[in-house]
C-alpha positions in Angstrom: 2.1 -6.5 -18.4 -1.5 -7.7 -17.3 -2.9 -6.6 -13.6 -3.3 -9.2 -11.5 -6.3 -10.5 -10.0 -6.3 -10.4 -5.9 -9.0 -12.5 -3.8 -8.7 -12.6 0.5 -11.1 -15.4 1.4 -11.9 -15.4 4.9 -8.3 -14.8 6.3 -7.3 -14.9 10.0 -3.9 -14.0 11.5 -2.6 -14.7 14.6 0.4 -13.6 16.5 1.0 -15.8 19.6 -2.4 -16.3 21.6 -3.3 -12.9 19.5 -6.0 -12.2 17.2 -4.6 -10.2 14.4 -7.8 -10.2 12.0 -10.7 -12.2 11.8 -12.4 -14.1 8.7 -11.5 -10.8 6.7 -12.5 -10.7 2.8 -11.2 -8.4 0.1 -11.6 -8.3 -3.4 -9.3 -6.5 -6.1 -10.2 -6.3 -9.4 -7.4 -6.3 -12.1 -6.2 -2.6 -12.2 -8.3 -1.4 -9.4 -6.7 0.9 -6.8 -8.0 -0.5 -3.2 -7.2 1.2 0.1 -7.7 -0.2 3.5 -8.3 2.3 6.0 -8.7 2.4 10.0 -7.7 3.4 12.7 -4.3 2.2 14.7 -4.0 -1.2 15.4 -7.1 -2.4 13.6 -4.9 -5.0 11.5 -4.0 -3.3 8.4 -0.8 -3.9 8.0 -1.1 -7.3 9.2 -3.1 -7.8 6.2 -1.0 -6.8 3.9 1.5 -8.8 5.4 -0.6 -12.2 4.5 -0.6 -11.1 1.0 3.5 -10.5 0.6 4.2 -13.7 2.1 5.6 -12.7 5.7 2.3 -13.6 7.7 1.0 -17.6 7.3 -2.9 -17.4 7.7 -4.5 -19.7 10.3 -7.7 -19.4 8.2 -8.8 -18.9 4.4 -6.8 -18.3 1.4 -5.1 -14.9 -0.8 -5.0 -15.9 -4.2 -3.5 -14.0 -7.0 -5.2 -14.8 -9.9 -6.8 -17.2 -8.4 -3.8 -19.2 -7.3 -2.7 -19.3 -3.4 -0.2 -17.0 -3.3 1.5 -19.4 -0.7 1.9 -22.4 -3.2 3.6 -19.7 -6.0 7.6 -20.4 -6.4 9.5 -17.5 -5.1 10.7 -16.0 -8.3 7.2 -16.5 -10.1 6.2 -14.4 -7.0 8.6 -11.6 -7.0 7.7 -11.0 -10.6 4.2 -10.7 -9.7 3.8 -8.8 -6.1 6.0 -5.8 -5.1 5.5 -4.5 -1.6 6.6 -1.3 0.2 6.5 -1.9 3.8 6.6 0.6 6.9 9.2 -1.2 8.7 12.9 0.6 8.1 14.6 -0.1 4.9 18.4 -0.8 6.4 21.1 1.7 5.9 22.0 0.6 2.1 26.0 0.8 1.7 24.5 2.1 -2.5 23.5 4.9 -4.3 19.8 5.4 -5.1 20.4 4.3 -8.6 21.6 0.9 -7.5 18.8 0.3 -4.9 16.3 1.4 -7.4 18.0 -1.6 -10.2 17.6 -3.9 -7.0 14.2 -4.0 -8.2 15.1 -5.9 -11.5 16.6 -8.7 -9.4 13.5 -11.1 -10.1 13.6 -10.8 -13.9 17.6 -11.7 -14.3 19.8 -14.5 -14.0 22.3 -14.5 -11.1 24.8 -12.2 -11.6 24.0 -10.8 -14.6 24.3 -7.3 -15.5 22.0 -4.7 -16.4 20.2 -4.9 -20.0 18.9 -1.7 -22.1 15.9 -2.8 -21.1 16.6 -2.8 -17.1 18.1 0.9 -17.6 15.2 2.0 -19.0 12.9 0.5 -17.1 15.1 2.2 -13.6 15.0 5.3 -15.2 11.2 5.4 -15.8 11.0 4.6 -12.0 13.1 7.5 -11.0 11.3 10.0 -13.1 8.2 8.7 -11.4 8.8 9.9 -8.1 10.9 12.9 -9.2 14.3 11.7 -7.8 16.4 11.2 -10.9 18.6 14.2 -10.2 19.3 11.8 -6.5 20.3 8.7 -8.4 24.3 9.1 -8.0 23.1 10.1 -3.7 23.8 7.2 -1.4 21.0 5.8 0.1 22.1 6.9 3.9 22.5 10.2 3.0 19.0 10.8 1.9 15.6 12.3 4.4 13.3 10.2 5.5 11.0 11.4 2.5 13.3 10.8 -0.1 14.3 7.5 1.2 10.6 6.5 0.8 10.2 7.9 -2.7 13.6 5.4 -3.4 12.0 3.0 -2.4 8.6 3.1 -3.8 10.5 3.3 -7.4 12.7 0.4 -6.3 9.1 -1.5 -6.3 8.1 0.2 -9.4 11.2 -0.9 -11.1 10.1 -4.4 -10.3 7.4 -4.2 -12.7 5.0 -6.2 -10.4 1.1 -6.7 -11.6 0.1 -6.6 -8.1 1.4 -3.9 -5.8 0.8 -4.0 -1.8 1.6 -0.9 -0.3 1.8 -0.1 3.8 1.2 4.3 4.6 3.6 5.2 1.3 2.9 8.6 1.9 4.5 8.7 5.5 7.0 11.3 5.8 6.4 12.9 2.7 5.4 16.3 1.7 1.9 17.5 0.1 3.4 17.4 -3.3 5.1 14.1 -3.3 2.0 12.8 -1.4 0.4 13.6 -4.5 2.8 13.0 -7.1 3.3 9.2 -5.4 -0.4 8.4 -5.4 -1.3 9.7 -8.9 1.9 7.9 -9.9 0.6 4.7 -8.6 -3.3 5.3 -10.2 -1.2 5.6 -13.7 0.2 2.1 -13.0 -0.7 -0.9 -15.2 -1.1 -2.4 -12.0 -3.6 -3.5 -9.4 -2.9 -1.6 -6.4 -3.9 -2.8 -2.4 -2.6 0.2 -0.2 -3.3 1.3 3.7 -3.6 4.9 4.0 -4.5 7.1 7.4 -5.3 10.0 5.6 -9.0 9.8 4.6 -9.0 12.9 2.1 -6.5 10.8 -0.1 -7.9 7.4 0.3 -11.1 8.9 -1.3 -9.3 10.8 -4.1 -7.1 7.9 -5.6 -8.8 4.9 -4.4 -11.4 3.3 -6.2 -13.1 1.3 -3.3 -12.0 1.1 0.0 -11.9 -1.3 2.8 -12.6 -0.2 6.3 -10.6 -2.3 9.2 -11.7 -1.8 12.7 -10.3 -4.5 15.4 -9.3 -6.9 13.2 -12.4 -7.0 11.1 -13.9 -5.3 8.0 -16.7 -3.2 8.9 -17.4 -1.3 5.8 -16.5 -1.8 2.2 -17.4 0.5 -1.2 -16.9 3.3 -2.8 -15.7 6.4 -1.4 -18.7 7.9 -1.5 -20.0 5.2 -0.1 -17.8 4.0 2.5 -17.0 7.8 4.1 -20.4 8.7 6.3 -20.2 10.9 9.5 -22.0 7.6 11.0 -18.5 5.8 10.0 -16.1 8.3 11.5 -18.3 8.3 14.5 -18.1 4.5 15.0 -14.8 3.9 13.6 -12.8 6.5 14.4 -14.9 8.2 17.4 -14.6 11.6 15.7 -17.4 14.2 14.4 -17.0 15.1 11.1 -18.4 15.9 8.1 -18.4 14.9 4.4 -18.9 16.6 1.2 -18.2 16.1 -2.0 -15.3 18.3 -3.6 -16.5 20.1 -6.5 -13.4 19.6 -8.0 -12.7 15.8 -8.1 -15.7 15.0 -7.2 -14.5 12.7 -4.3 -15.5 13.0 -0.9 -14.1 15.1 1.3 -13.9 14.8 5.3 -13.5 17.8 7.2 -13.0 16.9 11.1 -15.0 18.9 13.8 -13.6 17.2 16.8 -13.3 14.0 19.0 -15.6 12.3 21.6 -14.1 11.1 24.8 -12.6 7.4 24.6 -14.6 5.7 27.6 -12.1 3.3 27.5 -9.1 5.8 28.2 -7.1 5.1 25.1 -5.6 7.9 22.8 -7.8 8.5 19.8 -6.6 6.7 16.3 
């Protein structure tokens, strides 16, 4: 399995009369881990959205290796682009182990059962995010964490070369937090995923894109990207950043909000 190469050219969205993003840009190199950060409502998600084929642009082009991904037959696309989305998964009438094989759908024939190949392959995916001993749970039964874990190996299963995640880490713990995004910095993968939390954008991503109203206004390396002059203009926040002697990523410690002159809650 080869990553895949993923190119936003100059992408606007719309929704209605609605400016989602504006003439936005992103690059992925094969294998790299990009994050988009930003604060609510500053068209993350929407992006993501143009890239997994639910949101048309009205402007400029995603390829996947180099190839519009809105020209690419269905099946050619599900074998290519996996995508964990925040809206709610459905209550699945399975058990995790069958949700988690729904992720082999794009590689078999209709009907067909699974091969030694596809048990292996859901097995590796339910080791990955420590949920093996769940496999025989059903689905409904599960926490809001553990649901998401399910789900992230159902795209793992998949085997995609290009995986679009949106917040994966909502509603988990600080060990699965981890766990899921060194998990998905092992993949043989490229990886685009939107993450609020700062501290683990700049651990596990290797460049980050910075969203704010619709538009990219910083784009680099964690070290980089994460200035106190960004979190004052992005985020409206004081903070401070260091590097961890550790991992040697930036870390941002918080010291505390400005007032929004427009009235609005902070991101």
């Amino acid at each position: 399995m080869t990553a895949t190469a993923l190119d936003i050219d100059g992408v606007t969205l719309t929704a209605g009369a609605h400016r989602l993003v504006t003439e936005v840009s992103l690059t992925a190199r094969p294998g790299e881990v990009i994050g988009l950060v930003g604060p609510n409502g500053s068209g993350k998600s929407s992006l993501l959205r143009a890239v997994y084929r639910v949101l048309r642009p009205v402007t400029g082009e995603v390829r996947v290796d180099g190839q519009d991904a809105w020209s690419l037959p269905v099946r050619r696309l599900a074998r290519t682009v996996a995508a964990v989305t925040q809206e709610s998964a459905g209550e699945f009438d399975l058990s995790v182990g069958e949700v988690v094989a729904m992720g082999r759908t794009p590689h078999k024939r209709l009907l067909a059962g699974d091969t030694a190949e596809d048990a292996e392959v859901i097995a590796s995916a339910l080791a990955a995010l420590d949920i093996a001993g769940l496999a025989a749970r059903p689905f409904d039964r599960l926490s809001g964490g553990e649901r998401q874990r399910v789900l992230i190996a159902r795209a793992l299963a998949q085997e995609p070369t290009l995986l679009v995640l949106d917040e994966p880490t909502n509603h988990l713990d600080i060990r699965h937090q981890l766990s899921v995004l060194g998990a998905l910095r092992r993949l043989p993968a490229t990886v685009l995923v939107a993450l609020h939390d700062l501290n683990l954008a700049a651990r596990y991503c290797d460049r980050l894109y910075v969203l704010a109203d619709g538009e990219v206004v910083a784009s680099g390396t964690p070290v980089d990207v994460l200035t106190p002059a960004l979190l004052d203009r992005v985020y409206g926040v004081t903070g401070e950043v260091v590097v961890h002697p550790l991992t040697g990523a930036p870390q941002v410690t918080f010291l505390d909000g400005r007032p929004d002159p427009g009235g609005r809650a902070g991101a």
